[in-house]
Backbone as CSV, one residue per row, in Angstrom:
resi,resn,N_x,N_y,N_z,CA_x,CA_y,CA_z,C_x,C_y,C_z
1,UNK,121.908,154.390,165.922,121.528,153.518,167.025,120.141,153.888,167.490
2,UNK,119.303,152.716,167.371,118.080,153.418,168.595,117.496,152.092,169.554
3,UNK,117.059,152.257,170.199,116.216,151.732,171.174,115.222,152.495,172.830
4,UNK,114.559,151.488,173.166,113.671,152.125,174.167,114.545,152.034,175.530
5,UNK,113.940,152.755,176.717,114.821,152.714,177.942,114.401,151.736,178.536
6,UNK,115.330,150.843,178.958,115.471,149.812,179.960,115.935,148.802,178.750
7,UNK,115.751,148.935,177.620,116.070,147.791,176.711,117.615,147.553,176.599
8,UNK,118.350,146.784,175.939,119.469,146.778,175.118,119.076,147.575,173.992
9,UNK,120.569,148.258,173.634,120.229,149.616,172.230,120.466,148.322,171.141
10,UNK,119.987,148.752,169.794,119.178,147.879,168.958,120.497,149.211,167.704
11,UNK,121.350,148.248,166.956,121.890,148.979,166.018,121.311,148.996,164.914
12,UNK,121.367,150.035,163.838,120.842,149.965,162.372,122.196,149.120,161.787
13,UNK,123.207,149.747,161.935,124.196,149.519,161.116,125.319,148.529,162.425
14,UNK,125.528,147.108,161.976,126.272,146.439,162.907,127.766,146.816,162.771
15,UNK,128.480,147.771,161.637,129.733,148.644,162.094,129.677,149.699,162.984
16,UNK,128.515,150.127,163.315,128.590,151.424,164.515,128.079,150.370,165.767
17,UNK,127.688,149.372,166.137,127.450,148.277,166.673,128.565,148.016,168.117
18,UNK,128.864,147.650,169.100,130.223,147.205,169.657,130.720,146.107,169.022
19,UNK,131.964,145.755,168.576,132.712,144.656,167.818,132.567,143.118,168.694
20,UNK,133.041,142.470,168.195,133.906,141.151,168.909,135.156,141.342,169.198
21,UNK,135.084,140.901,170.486,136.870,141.406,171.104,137.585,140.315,170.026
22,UNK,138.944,141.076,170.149,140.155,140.083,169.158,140.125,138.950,170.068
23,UNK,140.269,138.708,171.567,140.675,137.254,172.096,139.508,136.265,172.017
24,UNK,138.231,136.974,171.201,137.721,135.844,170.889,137.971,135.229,169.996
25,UNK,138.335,135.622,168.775,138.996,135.492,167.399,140.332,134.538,168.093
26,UNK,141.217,134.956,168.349,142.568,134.629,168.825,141.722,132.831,169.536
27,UNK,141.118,133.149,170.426,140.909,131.888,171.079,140.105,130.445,170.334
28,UNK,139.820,131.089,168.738,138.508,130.018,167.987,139.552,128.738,167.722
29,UNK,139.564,127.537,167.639,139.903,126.930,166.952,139.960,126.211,165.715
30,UNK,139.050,127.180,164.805,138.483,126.807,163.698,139.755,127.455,162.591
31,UNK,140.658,128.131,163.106,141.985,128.621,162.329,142.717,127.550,161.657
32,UNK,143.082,126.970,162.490,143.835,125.447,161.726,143.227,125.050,160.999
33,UNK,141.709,124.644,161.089,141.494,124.154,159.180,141.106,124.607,158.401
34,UNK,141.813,126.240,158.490,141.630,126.697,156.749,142.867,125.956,156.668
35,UNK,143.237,125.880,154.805,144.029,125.956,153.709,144.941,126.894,153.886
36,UNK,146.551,126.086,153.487,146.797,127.752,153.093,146.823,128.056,152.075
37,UNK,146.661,129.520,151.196,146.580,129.999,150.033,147.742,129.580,149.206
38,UNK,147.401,129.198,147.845,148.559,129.038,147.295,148.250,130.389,146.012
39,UNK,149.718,131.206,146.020,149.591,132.720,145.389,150.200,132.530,144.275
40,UNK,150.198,133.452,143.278,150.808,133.150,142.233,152.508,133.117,142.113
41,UNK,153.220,132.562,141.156,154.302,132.330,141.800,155.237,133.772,140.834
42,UNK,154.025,134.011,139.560,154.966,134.931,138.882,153.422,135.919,138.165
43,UNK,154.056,137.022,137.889,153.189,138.126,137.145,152.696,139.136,137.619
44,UNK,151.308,139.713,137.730,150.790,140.845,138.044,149.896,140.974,139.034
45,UNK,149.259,141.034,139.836,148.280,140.844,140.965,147.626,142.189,141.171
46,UNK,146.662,142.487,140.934,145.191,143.704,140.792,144.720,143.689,142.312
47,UNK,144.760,144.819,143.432,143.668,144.744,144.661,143.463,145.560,144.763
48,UNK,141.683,145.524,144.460,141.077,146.515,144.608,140.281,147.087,145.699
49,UNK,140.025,147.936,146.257,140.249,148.369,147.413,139.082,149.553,147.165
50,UNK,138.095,149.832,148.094,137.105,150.874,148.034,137.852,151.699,148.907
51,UNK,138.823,151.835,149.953,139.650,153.180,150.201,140.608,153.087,150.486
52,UNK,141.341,154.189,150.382,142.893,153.333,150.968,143.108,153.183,152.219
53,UNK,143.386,152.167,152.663,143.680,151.388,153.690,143.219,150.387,153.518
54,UNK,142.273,149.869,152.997,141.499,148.388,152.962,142.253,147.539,152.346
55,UNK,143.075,147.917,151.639,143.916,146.637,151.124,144.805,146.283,151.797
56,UNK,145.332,147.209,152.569,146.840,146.919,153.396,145.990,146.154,155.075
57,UNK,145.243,146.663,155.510,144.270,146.390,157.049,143.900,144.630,156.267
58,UNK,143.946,144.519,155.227,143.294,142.946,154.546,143.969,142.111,154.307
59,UNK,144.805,142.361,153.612,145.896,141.701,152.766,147.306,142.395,152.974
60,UNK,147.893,143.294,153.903,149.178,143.831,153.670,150.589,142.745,153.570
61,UNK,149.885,141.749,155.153,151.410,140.987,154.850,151.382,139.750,153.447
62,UNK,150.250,139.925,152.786,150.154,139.249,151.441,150.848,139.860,150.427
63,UNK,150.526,141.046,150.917,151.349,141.846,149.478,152.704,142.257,149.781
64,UNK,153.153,142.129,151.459,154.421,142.042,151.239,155.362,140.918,150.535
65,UNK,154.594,139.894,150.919,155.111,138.673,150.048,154.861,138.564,148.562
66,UNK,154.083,138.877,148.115,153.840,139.019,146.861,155.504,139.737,146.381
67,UNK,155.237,141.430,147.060,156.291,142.310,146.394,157.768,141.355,146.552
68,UNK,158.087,141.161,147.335,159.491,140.765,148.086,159.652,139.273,146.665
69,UNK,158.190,138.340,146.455,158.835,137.149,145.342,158.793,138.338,143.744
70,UNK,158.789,139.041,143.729,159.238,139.811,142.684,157.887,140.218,142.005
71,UNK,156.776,139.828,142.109,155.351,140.198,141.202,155.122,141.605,141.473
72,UNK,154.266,142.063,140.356,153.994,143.224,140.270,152.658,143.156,140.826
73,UNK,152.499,144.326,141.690,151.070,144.906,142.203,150.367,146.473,141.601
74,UNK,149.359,145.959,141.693,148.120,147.174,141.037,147.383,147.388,142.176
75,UNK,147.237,148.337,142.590,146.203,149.060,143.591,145.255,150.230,143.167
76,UNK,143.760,149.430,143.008,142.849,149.859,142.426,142.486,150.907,143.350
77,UNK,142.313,152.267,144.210,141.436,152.959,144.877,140.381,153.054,144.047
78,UNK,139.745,152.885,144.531,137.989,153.144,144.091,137.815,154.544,144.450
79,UNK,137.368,154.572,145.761,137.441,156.225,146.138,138.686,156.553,147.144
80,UNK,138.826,157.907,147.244,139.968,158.356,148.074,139.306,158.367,149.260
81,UNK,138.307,157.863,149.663,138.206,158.002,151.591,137.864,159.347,151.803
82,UNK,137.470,160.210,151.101,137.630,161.465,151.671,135.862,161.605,152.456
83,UNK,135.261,160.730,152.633,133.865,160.630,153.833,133.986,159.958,154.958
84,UNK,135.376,159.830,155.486,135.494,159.141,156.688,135.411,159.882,158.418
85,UNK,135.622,161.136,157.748,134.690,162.089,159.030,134.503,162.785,158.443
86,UNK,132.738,162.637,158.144,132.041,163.868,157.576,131.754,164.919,158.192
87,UNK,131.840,164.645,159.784,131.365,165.960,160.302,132.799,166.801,160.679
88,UNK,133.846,166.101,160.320,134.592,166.925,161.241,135.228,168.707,160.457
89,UNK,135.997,169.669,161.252,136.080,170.705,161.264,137.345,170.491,161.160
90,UNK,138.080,169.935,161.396,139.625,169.944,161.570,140.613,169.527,160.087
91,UNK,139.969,168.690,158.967,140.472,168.135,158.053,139.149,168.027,156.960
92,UNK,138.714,168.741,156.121,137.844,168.581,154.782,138.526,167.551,154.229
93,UNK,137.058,167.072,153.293,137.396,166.594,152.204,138.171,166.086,151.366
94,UNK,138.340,167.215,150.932,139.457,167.587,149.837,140.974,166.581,150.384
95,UNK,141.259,167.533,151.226,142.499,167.704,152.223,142.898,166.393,152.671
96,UNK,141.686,165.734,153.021,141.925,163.940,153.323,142.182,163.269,152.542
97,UNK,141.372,163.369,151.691,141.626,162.483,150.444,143.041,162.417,149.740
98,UNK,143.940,163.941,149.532,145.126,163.603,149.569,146.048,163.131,150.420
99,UNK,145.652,163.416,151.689,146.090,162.882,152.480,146.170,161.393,153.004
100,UNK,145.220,160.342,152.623,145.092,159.036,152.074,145.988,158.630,151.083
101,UNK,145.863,159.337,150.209,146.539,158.658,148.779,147.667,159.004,149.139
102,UNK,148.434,159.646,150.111,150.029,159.775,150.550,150.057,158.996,151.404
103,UNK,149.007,158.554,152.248,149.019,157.150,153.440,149.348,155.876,152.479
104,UNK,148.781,156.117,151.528,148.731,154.753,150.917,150.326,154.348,150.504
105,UNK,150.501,155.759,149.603,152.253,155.754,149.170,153.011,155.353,149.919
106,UNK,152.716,155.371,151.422,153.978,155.476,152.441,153.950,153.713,152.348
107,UNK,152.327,153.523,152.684,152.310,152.064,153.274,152.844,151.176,152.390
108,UNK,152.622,151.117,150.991,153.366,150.312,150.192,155.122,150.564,150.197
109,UNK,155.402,151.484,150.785,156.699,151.659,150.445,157.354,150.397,151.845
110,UNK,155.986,150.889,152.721,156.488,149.380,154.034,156.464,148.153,153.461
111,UNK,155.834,147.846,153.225,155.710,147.051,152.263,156.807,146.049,151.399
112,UNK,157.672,147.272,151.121,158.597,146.634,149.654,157.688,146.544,148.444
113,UNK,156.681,147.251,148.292,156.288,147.875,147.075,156.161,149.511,146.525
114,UNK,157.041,150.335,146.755,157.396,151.251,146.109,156.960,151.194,145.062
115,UNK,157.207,150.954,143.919,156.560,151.280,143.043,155.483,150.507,142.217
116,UNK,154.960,150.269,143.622,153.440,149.580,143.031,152.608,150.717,141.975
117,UNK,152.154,150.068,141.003,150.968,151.016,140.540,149.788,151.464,141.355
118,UNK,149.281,152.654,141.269,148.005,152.890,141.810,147.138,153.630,141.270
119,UNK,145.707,153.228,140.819,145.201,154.003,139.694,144.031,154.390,140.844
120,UNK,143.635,155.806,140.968,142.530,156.473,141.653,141.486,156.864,140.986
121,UNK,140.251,155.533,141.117,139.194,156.049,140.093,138.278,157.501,140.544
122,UNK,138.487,158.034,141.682,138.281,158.776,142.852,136.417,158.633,142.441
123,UNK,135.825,157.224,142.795,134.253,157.454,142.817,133.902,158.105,144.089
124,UNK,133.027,159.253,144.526,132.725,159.355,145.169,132.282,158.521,146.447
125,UNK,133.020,158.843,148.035,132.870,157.794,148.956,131.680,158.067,149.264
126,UNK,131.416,156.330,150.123,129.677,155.760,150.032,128.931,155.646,149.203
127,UNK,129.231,156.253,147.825,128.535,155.890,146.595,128.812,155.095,145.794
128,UNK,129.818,154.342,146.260,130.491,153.201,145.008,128.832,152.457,144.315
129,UNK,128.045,152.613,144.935,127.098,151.294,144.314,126.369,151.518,143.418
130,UNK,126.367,153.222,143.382,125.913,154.145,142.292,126.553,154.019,141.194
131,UNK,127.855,153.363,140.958,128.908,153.815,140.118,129.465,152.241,139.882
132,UNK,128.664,151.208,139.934,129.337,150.032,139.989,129.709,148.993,138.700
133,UNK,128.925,149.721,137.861,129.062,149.531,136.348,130.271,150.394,135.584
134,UNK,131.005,151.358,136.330,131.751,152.004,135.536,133.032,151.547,136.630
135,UNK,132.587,150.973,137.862,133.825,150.344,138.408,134.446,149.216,137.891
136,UNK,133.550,148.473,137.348,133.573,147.101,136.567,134.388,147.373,135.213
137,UNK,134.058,148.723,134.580,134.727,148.405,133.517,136.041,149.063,133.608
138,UNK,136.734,149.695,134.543,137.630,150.148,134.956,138.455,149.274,135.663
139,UNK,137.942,148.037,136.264,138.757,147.207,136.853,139.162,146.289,135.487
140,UNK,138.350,146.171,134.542,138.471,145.289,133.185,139.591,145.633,132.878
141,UNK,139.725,147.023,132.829,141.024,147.329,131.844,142.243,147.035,133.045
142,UNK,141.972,146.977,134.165,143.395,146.967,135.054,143.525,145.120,135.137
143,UNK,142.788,144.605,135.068,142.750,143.137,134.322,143.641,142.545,133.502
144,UNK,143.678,143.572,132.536,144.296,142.866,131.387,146.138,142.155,131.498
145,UNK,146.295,140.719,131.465,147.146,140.395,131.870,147.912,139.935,133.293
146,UNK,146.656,140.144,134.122,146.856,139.988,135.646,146.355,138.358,136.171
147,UNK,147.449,137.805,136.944,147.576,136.968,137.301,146.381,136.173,138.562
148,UNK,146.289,137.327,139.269,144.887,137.295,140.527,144.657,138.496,140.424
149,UNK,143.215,138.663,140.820,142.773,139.975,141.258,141.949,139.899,143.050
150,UNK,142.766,140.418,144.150,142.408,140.073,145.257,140.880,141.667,145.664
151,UNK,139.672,141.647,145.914,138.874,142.138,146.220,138.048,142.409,147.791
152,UNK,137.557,143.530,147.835,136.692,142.969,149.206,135.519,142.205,149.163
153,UNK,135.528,141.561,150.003,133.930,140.593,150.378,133.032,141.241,150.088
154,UNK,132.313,140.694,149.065,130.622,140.944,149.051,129.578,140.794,150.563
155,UNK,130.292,140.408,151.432,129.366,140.248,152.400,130.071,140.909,153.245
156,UNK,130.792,141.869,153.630,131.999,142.703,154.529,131.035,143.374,155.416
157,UNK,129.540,143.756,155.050,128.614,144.830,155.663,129.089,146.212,155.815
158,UNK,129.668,146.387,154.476,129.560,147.893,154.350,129.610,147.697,152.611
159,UNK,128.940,148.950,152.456,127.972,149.087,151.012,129.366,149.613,150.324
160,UNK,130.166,150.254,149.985,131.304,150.243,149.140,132.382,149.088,148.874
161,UNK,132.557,148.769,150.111,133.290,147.202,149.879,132.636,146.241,149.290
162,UNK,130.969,146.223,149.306,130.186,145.272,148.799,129.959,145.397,147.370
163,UNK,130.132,146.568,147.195,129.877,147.194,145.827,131.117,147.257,145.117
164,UNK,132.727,147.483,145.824,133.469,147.129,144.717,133.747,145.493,144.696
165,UNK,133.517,144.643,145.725,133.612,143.257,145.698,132.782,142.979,144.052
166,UNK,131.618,143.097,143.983,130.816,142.725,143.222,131.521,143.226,141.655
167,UNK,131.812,144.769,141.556,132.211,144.918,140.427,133.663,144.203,140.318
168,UNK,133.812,143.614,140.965,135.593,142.778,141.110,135.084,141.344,139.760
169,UNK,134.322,141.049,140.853,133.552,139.418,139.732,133.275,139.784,138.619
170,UNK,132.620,140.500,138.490,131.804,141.049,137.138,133.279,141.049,136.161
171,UNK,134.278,141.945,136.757,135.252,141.944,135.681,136.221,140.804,135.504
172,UNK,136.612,140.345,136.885,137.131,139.182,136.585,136.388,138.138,135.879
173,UNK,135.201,138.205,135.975,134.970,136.869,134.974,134.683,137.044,133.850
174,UNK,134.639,138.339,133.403,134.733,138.625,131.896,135.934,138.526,131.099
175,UNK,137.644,139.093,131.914,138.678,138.954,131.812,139.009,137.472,131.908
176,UNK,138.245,136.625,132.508,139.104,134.940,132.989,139.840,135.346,133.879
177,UNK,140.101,136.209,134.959,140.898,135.877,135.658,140.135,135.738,137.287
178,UNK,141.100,134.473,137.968,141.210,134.043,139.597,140.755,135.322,140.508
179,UNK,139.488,135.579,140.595,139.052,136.418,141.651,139.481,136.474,143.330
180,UNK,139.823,136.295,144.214,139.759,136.127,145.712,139.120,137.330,146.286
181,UNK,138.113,136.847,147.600,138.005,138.247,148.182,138.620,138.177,149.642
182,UNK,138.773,139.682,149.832,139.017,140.028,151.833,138.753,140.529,152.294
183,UNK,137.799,140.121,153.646,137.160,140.778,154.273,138.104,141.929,155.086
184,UNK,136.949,142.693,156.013,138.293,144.034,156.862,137.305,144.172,157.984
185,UNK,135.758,144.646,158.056,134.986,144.862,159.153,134.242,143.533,159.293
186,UNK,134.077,142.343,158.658,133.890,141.395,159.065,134.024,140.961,160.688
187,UNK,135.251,140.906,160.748,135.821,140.602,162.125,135.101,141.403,163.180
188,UNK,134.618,142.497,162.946,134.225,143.544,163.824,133.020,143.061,164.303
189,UNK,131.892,142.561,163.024,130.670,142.208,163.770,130.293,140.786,163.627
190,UNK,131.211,139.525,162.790,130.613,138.310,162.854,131.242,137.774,164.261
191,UNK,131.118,136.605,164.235,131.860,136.086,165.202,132.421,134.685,165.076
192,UNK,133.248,134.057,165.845,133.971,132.838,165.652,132.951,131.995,165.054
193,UNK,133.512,131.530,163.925,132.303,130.008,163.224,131.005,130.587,163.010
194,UNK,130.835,131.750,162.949,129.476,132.674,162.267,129.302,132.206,161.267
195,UNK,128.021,131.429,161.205,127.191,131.002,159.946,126.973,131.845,158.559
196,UNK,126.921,133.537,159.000,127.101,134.172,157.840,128.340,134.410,156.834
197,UNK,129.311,133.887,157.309,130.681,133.911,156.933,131.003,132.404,156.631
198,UNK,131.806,132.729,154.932,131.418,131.425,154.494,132.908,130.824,154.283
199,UNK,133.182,130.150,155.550,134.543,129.604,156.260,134.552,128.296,155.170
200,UNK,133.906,127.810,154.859,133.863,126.691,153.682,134.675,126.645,152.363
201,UNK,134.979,128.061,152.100,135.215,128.698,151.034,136.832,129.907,151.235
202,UNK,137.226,129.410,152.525,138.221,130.171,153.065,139.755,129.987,153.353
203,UNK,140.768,130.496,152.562,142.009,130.176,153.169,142.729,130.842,154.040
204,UNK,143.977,130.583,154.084,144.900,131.500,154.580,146.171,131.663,154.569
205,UNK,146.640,133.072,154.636,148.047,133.513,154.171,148.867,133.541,155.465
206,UNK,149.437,132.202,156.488,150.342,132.688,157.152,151.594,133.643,157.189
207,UNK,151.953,134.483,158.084,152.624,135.546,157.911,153.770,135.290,158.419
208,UNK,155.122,135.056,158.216,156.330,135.069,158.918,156.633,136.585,159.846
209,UNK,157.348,136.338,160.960,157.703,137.854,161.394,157.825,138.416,160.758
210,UNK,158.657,138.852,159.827,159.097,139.732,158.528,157.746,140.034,157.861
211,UNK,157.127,139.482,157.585,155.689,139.935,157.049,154.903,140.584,157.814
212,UNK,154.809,140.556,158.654,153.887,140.808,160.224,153.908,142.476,160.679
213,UNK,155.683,142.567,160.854,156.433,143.673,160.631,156.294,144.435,159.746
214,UNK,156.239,144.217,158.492,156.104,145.078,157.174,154.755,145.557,157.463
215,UNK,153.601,144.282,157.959,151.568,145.063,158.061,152.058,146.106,158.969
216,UNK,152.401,145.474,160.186,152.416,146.902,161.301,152.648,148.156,161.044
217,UNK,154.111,148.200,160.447,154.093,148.837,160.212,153.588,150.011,158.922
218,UNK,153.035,149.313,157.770,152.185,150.224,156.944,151.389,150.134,157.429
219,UNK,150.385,149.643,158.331,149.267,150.066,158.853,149.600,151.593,159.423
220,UNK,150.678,151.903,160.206,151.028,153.016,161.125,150.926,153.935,159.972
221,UNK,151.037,153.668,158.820,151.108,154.862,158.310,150.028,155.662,157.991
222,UNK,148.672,155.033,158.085,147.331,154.935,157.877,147.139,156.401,159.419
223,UNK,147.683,157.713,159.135,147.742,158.504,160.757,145.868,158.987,160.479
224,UNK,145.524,159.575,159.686,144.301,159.467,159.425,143.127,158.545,159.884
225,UNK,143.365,157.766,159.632,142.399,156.534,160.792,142.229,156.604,161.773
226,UNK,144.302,155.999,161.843,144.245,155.580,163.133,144.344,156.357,164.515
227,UNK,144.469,157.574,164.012,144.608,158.677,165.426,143.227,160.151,165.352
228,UNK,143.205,160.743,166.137,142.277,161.700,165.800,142.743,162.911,164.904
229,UNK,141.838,163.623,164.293,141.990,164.455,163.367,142.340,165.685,164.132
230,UNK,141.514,165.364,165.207,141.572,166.908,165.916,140.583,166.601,167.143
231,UNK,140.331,167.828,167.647,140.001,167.360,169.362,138.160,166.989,169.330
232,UNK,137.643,167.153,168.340,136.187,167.015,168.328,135.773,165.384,168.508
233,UNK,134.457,165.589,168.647,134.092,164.109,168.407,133.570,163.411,166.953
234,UNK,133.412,164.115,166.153,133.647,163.823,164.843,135.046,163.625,163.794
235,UNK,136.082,164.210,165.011,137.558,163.841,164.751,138.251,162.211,165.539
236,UNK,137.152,161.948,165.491,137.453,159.999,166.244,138.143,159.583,165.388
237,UNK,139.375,158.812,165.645,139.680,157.776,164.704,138.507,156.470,164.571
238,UNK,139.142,156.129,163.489,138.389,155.361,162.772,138.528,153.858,163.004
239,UNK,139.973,153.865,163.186,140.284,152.338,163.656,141.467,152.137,165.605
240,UNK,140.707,152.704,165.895,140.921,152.667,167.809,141.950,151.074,167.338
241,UNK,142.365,150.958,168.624,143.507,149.752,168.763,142.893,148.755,168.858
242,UNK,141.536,148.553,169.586,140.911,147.504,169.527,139.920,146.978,168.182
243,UNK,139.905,148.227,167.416,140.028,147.359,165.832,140.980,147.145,165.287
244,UNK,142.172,147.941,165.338,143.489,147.254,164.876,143.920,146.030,165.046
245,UNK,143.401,145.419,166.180,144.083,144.573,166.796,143.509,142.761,165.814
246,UNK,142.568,143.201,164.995,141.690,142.214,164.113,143.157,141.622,162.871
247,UNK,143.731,143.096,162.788,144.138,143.265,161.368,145.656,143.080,161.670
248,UNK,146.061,142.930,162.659,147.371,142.241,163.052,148.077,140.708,163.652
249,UNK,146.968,140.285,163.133,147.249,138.694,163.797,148.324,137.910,162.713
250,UNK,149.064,136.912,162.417,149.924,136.431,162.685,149.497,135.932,160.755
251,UNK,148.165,135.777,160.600,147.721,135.311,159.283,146.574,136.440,158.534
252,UNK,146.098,136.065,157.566,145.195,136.777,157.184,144.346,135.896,155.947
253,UNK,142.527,136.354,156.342,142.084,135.303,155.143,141.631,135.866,154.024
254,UNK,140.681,134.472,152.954,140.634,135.379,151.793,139.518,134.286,151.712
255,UNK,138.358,134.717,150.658,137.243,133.569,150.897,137.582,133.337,148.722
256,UNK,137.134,132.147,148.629,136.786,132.179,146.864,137.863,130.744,146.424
């Protein structure tokens, strides 16, 4: 963050930025005319995900429905998350990162996907973009035979989601297969009918209670995020309630 005194502070990065409250979201009326998604009705479904949590905070009550009509799911981690508090003292590295990839286990098990696949390319976090040619050909091979492959937004404004979005296309369109992407910090800094967000190109997965229920609760399992690590200020969670509150609404979209 910087700026001069007396000014408004001026962000570098619009995720360290203050968000858009959810009741502005909640209040747009531009919800009703998306589409709703029509999903595959049988086979394999690939989401790839730059850490764990991004697929479930994006798409969870999608993939509960997915699991529950009987399709098989692939959950690509890109990296294990283990740079989500770099400064802190209370939880390394190391230590997180397994500790993610057991968040993740739990959350699919909310889910009704237990035994989803999950392949951990473990690229180093924040560097996916360094590594986006060997993400591409790693998503190729998890391709093979897959029905959709659901991705994050190339335009999400954060450089790993942008970077595995991109290697998502690259492989899906070498494979032939139905790309979709989903955003996650979107919500945080565009805003209702934001011109940079390309609503033109956007559906959506209404969620029955039962679906809704299943996000909530694998989100909870996400304790890493969503609570502090420890008493420092580099032990902040990551997703406070008032970003949660983006990733629990009633639907969820997908642009492509």
């Amino acid at each position: 963050m910087s700026g001069r005194p007396g000014t408004a502070p001026v962000y570098a990065d619009p995720i360290q930025a203050p968000g858009t409250d959810e009741w502005e979201w909640q209040a747009w009326d531009g919800w009703d005319r998306l589409p709703d998604l029509r999903l595959p009705a049988a086979g394999r479904v690939v989401v790839a995900a730059a850490h764990p949590d991004d697929e479930v905070l994006g798409l969870g009550g999608t993939l509960a429905r997915l699991a529950a009509a009987g399709l098989r799911v692939t959950v690509v981690s890109v990296t294990d998350g283990e740079g989500s508090h770099p400064g802190s003292t209370a939880v390394g590295p190391a230590r997180l990162a397994a500790l993610r990839a057991e968040e993740l286990r739990a959350a699919l098990a909310e889910l009704g996907a237990p035994d989803a696949e999950v392949r951990r390319l473990r690229v180093p976090d924040t560097q996916v973009a360094r590594h986006q040619q060997d993400v591409a050909a790693a998503l190729r091979e998890s391709f093979a035979g897959a029905a959709l492959c659901l991705a994050p937004w190339t335009g999400d404004v954060h450089a790993d989601h942008e970077a595995v979005g991109r290697a998502a296309l690259v492989a899906a369109a070498q494979e032939h297969v139905r790309c979709l992407m989903y955003p996650v910090w979107t919500w945080h800094w565009a805003r209702p009918g934001d011109p940079r967000v390309p609503w033109e190109a956007a559906s959506a997965v209404r969620l029955d209670p039962a679906e809704l229920a299943r996000k909530r609760a694998a989100v909870g399992r996400f304790v890493t995020q969503i609570r502090p690590l420890g008493p420092g200020p580099a032990d902040r969670a990551v997703l406070p309630p008032d970003e949660l509150a983006h990733h629990l609404r009633p639907f969820e979209v997908v642009f492509g």
